[in-house]
Phi, psi and omega in degrees: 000325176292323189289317182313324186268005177109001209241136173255135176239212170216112181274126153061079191280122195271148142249133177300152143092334166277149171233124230181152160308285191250141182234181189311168175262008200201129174213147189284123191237028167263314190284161173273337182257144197272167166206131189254140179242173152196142212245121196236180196259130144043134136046048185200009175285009177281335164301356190273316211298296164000295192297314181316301215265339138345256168357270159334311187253051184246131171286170179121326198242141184247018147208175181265041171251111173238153152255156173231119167249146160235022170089339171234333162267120143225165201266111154272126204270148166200178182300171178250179199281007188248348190241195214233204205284330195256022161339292228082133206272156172237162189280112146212029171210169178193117167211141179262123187272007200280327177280355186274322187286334190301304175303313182336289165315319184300312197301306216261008157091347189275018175179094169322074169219099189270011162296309219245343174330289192316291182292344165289342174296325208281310167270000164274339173307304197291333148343288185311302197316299187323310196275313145327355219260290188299322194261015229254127212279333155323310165312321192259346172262318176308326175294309161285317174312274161004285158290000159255139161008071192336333177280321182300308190304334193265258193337310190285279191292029160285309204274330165209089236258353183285324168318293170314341188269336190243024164228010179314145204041019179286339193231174185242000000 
């Protein structure tokens, strides 16, 4: 689903100098702002979040953004809006494919249910829709800049002052 939108990642993305068991399964290197992901089995991402916000308030990640996914719920974490990178991340986008996978199935003959058809075409469409929408890699760095904390946001363009120039007005 990142390659459909367009988004480059890295699988099980290193820090110099930290040492750990586990590391992220993902970290997006298409946006100027980094997002560490993690990837659970089906119907299982809340076994994800713990691990994401582990991950997140960990040194080593040179931000507080993650996704936690299982391929049809997904979540994006960031700081919350009153605190900073040691916050603790919070959910503050979501979206969901389960109705999307549903039509999918409805289309290809692979689930019979016409209780229910219509409206599962309807909010899978809104689906479909959606999730370019959220992941969209320009999108997601005005949307993190944005949202983050001012004091946090001042240090990180301290730090990647090339960002600023090519997100000025974005914000008020």
């Amino acid at each position: 689903m990142l390659q459909a939108v367009g988004l480059e990642y890295q699988l099980e993305p290193r820090s110099v100098g930290v040492q750990r068991d586990h590391w992220p399964d993902f970290e997006l290197t298409s946006p100027a702002i980094p997002y560490i992901g993690e990837v659970k089995a089906i119907h299982d991402v809340d076994s994800g979040r713990g691990e994401l916000k582990t991950y997140l308030g960990g040194n080593g990640f040179k931000s507080p953004y993650g996704i936690c996914t299982d391929g049809v719920e997904w979540l994006v974490f960031g700081p919350p809006a009153d605190g900073g990178q040691d916050s603790g991340a919070v959910v503050r986008k979501e979206v969901s494919l389960d109705d999307a996978l549903k039509s999918v199935a409805l289309t290809g003959g692979h689930w019979d249910n016409v209780l229910v058809a219509a409206s599962i075409r309807a909010d899978g469409i809104a689906q479909i829709e959606a999730f370019p929408r959220v992941f969209d890699a320009d999108d997601l760095d005005a949307w993190a800049l944005e949202k983050m904390p001012p004091a946090y946001r001042a240090d990180f363009l301290a730090t990647h002052e090339s960002l600023q120039a090519s997100l000025d007005g974005v914000w008020d």
